[in-house]
Backbone as a ProteinNet text record, in pm:
[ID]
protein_1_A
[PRIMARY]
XXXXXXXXXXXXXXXXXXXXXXXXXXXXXXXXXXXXXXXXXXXXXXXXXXXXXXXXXXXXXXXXXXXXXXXXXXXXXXXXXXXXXXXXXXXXXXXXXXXXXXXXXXXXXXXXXXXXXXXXXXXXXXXXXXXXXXXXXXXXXXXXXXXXXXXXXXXXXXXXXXXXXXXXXXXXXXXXXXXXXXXXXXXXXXXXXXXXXXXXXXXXXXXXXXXXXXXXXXXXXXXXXXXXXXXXXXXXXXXXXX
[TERTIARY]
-3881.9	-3739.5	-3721	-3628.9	-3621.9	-3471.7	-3516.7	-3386	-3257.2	-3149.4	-3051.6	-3022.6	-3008.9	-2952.3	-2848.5	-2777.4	-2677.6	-2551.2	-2531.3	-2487.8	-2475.2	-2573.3	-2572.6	-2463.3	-2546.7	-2474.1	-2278	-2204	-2139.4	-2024.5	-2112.6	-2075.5	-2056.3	-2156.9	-2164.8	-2047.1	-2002.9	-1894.4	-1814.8	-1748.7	-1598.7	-1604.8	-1606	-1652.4	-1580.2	-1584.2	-1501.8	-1376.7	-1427.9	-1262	-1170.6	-1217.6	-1062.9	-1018.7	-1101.7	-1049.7	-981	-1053.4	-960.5	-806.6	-798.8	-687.8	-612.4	-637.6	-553.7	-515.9	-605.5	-534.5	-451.8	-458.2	-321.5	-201	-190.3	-121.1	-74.8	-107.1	-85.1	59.5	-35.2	40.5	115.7	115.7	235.2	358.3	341.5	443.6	481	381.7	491.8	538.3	454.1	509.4	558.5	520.9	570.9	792.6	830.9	968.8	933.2	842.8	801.8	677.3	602.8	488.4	454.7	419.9	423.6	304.9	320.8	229.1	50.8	55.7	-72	-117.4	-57	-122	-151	-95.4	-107	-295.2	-294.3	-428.8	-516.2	-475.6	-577.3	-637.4	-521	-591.6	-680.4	-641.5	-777.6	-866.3	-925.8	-1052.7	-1131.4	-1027.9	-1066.7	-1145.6	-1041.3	-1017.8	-1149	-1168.8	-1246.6	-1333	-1278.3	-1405.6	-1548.2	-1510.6	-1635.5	-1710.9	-1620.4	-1681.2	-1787	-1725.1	-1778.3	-1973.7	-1874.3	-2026.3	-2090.4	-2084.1	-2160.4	-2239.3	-2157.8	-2266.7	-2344.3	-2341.1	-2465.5	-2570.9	-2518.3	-2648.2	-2764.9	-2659.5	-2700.8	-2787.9	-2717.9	-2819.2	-2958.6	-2896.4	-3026.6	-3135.4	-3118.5	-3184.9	-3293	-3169.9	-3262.6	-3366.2	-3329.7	-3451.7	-3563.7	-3540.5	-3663	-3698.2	-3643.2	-3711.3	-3740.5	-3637.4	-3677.9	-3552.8	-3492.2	-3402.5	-3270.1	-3109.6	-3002.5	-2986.4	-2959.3	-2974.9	-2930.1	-2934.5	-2919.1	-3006	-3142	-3265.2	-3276.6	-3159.6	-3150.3	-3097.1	-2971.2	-2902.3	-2982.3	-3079.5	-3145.9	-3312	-3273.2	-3396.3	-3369.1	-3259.1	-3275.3	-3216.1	-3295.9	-3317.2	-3434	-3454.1	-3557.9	-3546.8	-3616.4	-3580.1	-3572.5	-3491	-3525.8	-3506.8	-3528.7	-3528.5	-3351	-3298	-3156	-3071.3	-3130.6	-3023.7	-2985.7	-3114.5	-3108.8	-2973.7	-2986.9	-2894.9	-2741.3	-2768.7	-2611.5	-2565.9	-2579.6	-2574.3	-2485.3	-2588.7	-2546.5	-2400.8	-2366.7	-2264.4	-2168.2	-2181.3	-2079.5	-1984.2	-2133.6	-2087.6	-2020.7	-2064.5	-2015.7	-1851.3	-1788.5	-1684.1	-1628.5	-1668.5	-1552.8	-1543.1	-1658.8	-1606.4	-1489.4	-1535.1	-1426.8	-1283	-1272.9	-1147.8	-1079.3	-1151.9	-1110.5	-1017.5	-1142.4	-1066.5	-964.2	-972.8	-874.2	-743.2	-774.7	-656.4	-555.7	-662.4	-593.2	-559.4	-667.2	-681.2	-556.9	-591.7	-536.1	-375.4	-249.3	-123.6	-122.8	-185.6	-192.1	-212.7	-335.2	-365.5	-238	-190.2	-96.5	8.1	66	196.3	205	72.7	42.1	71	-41.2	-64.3	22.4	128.7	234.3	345.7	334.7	464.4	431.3	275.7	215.8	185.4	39	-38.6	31.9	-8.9	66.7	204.3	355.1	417.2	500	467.3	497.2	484.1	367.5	314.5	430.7	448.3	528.8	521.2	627.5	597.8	509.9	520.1	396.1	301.1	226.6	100.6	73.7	174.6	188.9	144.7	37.2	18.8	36.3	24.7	62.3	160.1	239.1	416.9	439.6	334.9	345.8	451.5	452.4	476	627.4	677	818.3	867	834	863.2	869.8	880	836.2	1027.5	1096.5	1227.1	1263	1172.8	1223.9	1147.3	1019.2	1000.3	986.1	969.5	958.4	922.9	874.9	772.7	636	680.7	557	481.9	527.3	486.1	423.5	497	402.6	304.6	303.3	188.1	33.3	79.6	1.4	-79.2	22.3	-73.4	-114.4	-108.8	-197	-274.6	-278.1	-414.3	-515.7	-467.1	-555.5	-580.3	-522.6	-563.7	-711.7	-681.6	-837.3	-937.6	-914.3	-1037.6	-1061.7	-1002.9	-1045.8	-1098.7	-990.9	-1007.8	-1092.3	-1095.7	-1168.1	-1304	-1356.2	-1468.3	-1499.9	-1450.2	-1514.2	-1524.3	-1451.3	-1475.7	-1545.9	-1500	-1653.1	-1739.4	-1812.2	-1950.3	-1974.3	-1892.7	-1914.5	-2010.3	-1899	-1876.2	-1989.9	-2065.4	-2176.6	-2288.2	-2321.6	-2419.1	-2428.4	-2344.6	-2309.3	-2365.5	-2313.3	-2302.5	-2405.3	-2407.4	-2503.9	-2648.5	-2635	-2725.9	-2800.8	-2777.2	-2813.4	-2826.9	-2720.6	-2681.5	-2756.1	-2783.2	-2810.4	-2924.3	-3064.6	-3205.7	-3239.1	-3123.4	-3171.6	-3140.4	-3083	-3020.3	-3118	-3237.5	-3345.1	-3369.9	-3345.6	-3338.9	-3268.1	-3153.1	-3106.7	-3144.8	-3239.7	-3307.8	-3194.1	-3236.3	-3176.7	-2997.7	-2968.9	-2788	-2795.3	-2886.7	-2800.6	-2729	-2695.9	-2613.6	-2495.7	-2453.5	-2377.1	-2311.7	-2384.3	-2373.1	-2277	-2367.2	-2307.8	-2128.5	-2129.3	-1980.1	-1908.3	-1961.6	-1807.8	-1836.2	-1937	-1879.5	-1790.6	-1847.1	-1781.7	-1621.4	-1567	-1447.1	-1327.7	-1377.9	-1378.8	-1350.5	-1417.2	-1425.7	-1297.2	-1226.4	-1075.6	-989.3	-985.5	-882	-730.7	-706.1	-600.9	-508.9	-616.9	-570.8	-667	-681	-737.6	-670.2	-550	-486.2	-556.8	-598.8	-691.7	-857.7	-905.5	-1031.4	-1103.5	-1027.8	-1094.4	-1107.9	-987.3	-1026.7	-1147.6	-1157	-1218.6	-1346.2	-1410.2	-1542.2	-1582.8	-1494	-1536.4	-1561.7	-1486.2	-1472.8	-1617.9	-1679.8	-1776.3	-1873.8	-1903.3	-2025.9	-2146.2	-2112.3	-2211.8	-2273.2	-2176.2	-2263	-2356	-2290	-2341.2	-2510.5	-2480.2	-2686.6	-2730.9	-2644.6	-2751	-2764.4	-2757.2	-2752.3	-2884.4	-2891.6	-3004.7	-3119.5	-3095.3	-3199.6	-3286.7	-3203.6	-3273.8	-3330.5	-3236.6	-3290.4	-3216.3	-3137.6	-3049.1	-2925.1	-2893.3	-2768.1	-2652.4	-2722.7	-2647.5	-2549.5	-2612.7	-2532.6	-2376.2	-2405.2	-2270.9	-2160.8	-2255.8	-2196	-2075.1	-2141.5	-2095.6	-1980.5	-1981.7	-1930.2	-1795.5	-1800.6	-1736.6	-1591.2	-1700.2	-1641	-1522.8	-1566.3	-1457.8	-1345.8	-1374.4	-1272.8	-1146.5	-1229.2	-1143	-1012.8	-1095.8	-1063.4	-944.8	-964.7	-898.3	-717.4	-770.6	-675.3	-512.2	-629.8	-571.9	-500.7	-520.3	-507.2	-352.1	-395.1	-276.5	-159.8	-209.4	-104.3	-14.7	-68.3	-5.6	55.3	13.5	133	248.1	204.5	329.4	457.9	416.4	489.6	570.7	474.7	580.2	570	615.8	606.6	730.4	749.8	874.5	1028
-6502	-6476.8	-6395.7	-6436.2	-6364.3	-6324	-6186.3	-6127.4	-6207.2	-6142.3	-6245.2	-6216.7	-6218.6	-6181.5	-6110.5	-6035.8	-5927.7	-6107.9	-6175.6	-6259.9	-6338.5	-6391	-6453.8	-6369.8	-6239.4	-6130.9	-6163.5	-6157.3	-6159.4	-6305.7	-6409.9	-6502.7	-6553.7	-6524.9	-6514.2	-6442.5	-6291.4	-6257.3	-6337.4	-6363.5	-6338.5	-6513.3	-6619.3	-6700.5	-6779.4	-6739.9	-6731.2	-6676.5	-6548	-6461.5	-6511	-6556	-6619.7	-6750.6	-6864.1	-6962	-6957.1	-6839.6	-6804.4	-6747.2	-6645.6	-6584.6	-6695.8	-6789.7	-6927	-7009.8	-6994.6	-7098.3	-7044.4	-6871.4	-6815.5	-6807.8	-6800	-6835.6	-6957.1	-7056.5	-7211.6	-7218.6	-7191.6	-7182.5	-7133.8	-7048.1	-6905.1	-6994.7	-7044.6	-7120.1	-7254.9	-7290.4	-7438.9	-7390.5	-7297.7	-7264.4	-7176.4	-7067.1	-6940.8	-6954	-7027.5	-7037.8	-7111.4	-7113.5	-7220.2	-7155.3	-7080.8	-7020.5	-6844.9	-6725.6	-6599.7	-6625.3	-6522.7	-6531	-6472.6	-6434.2	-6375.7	-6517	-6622.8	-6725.1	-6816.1	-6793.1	-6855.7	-6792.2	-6678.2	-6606.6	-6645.6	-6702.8	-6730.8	-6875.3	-6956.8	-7103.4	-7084.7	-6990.6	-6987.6	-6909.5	-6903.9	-6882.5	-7028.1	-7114.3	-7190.9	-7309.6	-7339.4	-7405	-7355.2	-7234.6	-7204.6	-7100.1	-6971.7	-6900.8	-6970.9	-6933.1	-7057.6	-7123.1	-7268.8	-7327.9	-7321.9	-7227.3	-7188.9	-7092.8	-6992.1	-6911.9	-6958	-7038.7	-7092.3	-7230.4	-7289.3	-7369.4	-7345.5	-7189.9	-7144.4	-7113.7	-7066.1	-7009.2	-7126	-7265.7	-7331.8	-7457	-7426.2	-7556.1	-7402.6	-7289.4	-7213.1	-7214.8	-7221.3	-7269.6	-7381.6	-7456.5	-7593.2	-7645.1	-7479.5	-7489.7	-7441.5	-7357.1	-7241.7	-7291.1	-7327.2	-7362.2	-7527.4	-7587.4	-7751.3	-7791.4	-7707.3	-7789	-7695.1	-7744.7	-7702.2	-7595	-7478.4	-7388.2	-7228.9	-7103.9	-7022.7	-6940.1	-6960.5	-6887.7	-6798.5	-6814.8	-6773.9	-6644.2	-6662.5	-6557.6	-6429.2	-6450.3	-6416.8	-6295.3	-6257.1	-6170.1	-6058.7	-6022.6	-5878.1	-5878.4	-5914.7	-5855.2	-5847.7	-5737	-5647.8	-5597.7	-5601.1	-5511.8	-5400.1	-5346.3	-5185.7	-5116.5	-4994.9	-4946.5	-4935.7	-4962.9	-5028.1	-4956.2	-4767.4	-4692.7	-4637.8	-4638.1	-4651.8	-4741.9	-4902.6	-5006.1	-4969.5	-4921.6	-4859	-4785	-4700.2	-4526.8	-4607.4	-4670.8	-4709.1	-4822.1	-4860.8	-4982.3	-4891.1	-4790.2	-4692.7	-4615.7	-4577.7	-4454.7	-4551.3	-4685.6	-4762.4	-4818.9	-4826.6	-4868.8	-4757.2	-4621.9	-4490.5	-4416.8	-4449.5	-4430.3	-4486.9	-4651.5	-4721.7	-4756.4	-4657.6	-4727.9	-4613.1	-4447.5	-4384	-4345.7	-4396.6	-4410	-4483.2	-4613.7	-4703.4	-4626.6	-4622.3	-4482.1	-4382.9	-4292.4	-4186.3	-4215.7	-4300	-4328.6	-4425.6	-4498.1	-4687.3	-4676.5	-4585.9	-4554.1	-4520.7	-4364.5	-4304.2	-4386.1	-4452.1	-4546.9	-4691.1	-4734.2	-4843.5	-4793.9	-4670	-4596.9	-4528	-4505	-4473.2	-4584.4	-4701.1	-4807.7	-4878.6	-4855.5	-4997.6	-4914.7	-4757.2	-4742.7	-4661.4	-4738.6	-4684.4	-4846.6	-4877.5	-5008.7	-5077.7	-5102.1	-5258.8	-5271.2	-5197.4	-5154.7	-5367	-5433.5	-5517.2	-5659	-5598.2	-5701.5	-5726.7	-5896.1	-5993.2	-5910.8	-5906.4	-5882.5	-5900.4	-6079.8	-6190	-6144.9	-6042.5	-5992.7	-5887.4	-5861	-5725.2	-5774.9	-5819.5	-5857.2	-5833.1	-5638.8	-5519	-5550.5	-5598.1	-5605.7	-5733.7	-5801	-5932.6	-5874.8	-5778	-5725.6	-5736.7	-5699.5	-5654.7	-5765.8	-5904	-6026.8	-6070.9	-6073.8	-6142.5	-6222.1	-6175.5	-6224.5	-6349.7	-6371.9	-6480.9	-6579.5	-6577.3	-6704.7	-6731.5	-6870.8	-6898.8	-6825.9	-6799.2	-6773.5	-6815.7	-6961.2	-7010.2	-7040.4	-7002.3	-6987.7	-6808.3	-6761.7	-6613.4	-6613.5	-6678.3	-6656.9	-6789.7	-6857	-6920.1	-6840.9	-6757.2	-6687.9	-6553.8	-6502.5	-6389.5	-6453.5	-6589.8	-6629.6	-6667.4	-6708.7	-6762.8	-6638.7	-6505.4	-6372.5	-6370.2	-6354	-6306.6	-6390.5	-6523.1	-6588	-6606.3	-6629.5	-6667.7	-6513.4	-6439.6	-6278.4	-6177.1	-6165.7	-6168.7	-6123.4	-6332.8	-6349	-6414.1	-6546.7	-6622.6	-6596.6	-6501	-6472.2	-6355.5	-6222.7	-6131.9	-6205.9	-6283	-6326.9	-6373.4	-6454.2	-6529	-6481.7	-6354.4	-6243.9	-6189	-6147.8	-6069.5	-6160.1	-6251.3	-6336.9	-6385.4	-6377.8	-6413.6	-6264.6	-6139.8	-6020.4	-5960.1	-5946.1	-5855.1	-5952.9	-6071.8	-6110	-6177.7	-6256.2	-6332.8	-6266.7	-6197.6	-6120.6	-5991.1	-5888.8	-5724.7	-5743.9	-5856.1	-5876.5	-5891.5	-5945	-6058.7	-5970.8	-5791.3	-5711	-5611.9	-5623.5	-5491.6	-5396.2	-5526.7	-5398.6	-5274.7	-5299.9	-5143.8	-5012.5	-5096.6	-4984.4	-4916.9	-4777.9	-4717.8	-4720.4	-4746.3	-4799.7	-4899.5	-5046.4	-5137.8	-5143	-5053	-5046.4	-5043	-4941.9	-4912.2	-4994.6	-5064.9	-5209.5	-5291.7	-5311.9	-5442.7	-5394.8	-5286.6	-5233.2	-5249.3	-5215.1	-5209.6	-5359.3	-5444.2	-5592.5	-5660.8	-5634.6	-5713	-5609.8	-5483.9	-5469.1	-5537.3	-5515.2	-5594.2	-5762	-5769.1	-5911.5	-5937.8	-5841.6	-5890.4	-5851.4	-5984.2	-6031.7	-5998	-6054.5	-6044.7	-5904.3	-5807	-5634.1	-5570.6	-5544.8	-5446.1	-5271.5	-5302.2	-5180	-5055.7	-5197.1	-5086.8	-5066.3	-5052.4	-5078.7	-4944.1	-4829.4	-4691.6	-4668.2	-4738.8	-4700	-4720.5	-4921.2	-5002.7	-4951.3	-4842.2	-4818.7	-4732.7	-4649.4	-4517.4	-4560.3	-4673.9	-4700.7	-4749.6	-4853.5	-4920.8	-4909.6	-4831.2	-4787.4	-4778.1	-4665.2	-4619.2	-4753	-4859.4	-4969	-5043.3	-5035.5	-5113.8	-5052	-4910.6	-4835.4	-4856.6	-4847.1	-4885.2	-5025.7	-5122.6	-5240.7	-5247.4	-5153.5	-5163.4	-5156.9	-4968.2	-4884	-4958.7	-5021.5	-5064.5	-5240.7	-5312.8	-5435.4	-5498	-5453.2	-5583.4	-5573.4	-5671.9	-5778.1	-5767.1	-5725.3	-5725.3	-5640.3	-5499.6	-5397.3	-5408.4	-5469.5	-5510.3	-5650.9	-5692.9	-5835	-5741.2	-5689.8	-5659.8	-5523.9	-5430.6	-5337.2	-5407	-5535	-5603.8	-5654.5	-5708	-5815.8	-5725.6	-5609.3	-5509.3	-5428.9	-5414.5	-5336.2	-5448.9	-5578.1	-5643.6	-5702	-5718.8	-5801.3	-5655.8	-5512.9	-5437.4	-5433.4	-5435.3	-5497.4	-5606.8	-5733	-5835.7	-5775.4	-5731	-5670.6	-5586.7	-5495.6	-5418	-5484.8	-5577.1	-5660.5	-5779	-5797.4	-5884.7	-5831.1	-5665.2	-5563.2	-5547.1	-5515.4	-5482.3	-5577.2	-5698.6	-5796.7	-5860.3	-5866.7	-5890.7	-5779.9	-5680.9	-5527.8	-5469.3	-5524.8	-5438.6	-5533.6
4687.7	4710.5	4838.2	4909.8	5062.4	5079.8	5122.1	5159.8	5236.3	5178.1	5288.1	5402.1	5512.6	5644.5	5649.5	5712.9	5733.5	5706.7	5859.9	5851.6	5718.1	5637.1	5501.6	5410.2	5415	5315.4	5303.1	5471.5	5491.1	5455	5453.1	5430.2	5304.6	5216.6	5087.6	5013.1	5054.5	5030.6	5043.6	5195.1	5228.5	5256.2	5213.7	5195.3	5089	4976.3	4863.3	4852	4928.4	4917.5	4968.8	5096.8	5176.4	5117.7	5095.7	5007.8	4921.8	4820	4685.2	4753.5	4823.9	4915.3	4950.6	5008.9	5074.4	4932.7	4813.5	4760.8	4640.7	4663.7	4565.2	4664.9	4772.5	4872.9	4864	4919.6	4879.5	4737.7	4635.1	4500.1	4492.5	4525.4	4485.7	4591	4722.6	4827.9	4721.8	4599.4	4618.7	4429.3	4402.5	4239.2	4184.1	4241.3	4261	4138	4194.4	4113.4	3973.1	3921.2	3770.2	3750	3757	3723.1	3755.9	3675.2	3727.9	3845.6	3920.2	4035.9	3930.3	3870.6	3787.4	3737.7	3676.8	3616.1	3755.9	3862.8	3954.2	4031.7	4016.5	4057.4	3984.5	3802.7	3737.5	3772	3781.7	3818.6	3949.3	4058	4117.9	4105.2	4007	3956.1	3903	3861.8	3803.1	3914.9	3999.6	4134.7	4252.3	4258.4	4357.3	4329.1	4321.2	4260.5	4194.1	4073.2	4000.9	4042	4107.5	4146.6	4278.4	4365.1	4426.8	4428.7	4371.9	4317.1	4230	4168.5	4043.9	4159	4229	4307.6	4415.2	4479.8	4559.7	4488.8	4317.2	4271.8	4197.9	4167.8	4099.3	4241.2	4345.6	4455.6	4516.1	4498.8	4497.7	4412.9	4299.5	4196.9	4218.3	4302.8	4291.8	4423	4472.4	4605.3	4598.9	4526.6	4477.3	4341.4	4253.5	4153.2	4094.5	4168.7	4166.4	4017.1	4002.3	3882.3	3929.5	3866.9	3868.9	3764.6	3764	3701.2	3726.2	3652.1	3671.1	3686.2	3686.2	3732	3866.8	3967.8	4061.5	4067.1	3978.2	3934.9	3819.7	3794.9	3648.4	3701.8	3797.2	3881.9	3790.4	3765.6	3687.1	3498.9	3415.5	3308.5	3221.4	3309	3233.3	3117.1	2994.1	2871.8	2904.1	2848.9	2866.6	2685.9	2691.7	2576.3	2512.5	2382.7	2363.1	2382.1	2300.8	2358	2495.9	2538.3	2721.1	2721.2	2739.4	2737.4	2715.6	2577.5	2466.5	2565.2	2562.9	2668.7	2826.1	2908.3	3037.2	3022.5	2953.1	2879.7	2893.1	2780.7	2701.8	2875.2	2903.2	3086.3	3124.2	3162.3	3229.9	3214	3114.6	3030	3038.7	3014	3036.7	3184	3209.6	3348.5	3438.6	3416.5	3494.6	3433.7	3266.6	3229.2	3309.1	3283	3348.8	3483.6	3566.4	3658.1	3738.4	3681.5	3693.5	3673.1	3517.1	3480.2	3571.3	3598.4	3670.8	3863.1	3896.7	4065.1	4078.6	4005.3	4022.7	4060	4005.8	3992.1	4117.6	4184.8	4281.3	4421	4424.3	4536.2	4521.2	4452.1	4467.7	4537	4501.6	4541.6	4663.2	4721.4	4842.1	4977.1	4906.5	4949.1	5040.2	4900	4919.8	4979.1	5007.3	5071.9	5215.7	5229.7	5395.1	5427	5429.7	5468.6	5474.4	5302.6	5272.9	5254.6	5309.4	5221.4	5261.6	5392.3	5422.6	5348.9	5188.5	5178.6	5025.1	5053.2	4940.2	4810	4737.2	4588.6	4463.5	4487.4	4476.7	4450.1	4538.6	4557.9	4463.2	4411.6	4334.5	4155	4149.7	3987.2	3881.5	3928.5	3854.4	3782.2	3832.4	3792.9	3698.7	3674.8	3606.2	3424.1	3369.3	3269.2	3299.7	3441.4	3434.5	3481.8	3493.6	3543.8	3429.5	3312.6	3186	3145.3	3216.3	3180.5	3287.2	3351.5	3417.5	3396	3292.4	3211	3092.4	3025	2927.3	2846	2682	2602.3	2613	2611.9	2655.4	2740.7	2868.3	3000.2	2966.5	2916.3	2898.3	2792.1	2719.6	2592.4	2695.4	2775.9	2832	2934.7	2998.7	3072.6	3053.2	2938.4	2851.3	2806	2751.3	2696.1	2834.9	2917.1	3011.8	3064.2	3069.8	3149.8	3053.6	2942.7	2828.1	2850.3	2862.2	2895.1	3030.2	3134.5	3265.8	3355.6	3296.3	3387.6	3272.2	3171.6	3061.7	3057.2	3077.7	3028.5	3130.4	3201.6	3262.3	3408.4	3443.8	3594.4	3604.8	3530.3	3538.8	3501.8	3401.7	3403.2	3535.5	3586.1	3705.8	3823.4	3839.3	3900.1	3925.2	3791.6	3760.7	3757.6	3764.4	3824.2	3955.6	4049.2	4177.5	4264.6	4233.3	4302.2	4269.5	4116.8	4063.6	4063.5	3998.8	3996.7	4038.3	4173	4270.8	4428.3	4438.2	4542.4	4606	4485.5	4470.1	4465.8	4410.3	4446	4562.3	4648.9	4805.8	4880.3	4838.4	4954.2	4972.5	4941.1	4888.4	5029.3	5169.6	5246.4	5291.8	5204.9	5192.5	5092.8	5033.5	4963	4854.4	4860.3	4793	4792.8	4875.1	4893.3	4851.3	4825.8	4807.5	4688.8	4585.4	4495.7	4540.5	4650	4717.7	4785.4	4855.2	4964	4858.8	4746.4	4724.1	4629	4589	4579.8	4623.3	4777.5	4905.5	4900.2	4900.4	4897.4	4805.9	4720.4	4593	4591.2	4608.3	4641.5	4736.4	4850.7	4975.9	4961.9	4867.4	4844.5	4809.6	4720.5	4663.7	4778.5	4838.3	4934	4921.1	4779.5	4729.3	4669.2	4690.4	4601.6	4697	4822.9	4876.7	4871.7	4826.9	4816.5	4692.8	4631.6	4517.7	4554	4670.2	4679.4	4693.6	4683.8	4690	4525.3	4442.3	4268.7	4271.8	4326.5	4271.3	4293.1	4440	4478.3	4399	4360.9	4280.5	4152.7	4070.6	3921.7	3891.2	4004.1	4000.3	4040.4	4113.4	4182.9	4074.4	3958.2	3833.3	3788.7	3737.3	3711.5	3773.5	3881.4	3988.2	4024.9	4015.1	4019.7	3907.8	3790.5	3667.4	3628.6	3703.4	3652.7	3786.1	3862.2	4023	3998.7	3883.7	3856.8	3736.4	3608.4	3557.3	3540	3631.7	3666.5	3545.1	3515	3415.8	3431.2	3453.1	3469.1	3391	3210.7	3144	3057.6	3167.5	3134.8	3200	3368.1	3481.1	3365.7	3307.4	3244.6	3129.9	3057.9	2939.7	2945.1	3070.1	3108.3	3165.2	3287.7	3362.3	3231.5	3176.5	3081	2983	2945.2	2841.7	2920.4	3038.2	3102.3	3123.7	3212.4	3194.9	3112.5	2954.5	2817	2781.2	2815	2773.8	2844.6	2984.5	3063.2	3021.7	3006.9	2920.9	2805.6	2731.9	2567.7	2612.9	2678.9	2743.4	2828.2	2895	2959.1	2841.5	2764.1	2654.9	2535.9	2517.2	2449.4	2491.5	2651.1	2749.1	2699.8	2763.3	2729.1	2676.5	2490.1	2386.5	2296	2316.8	2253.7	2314.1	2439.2	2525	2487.9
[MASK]
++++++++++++++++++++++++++++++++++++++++++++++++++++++++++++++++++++++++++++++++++++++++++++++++++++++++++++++++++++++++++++++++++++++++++++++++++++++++++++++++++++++++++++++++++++++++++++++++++++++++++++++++++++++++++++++++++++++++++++++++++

């Protein structure tokens, strides 16, 4: 297995991002009046993300190992001892609900009334809760269900086999940062919410070394996957609760 190039590194990121970026853009211009802009972010996951990262790792696969597969993605899980495992999950999950928590409010409100203050509403996903009167029922129960599974489950896993687990092996020449490295990437990477990317470095970083330090995958998978699903959970109270 050979390191990736600075160049590779770069491409590998932002690569995805801007596609995905162009094609919630795209959508949001022709649907945006018949669909919330959040279910519109979810179909591209479906559309490009995915497909995307799931087919560098899977024609990587099939260079290095001679079959289509996820073996590429799969460099780091190491057993480790469970409550070790338990323990790093648990940090991992209160750390980042944490800070999401307390940072996430602060940096949007900053954000959006310095940087970005230029940028479309659209963009603002946050707000998907207080948009809930300008559609259907069932245009909203469609896209709380598709938030739990696509943003959930199926795009952190994605996520976490692409960055963490394909990605964070091939970066070893940063050594002791590349935990670090691959943070500001995979932040960075969200094209679409850079306004949150100082939560996002701080929330994530911890997993991101213990998924380094101990060589499994499946602490980032399972940490990724609950913050998210909690998210979801909370965004679909909001909703039909208010």
């Amino acid at each position: 297995m050979k390191n990736l190039s600075v160049p590779q590194i770069l491409l590998l990121t932002f690569v995805p991002a801007i596609l995905y970026l162009l094609s919630f853009i795209l959508l949001t211009i022709l649907l945006k009046d018949m669909l919330p802009p959040y279910l519109l972010c979810l179909i591209g996951i479906v559309l490009v993300m995915v497909p995307f990262q799931l087919g560098v790792i899977l024609y990587t696969s099939k260079k290095e190992f001679g079959d289509y597969s996820l073996k590429s993605a799969l460099k780091y899980t190491r057993k480790i001892p469970k409550l070790s495992f338990i323990l790093s999950v648990i940090f991992s999950i209160v750390w980042a609900a944490v800070l999401f928590s307390v940072l996430q409010g602060f940096e949007h409100n900053f954000m959006f009334q310095t940087i970005f203050s230029f940028v479309p509403d659209y963009f603002k996903l946050g707000d998907f809760p207080n948009q809930r009167s300008l559609y259907s029922t069932t245009v909203l129960k469609i896209t709380c269900v598709s938030g739990l599974i696509l943003n959930g489950l199926v795009a952190p896993i994605v996520e976490e086999l692409y960055f963490r687990g394909f990605m964070l092996p091939r970066i070893s020449q940063f050594g002791r940062y590349s935990p670090l490295v691959i943070t500001v990437l995979f932040s960075l990477y969200h094209l679409f919410s850079p306004w949150e990317n100082i939560t996002r470095i701080i929330a994530m970083y911890p997993y991101n070394h213990l998924v380094w330090k101990n060589k499994n995958i499946y602490i980032g998978i399972i940490a990724h996957c609950f913050v998210n699903l909690v998210g979801g959970v909370m965004t679909l109270l909001l909703i039909f609760s208010l």
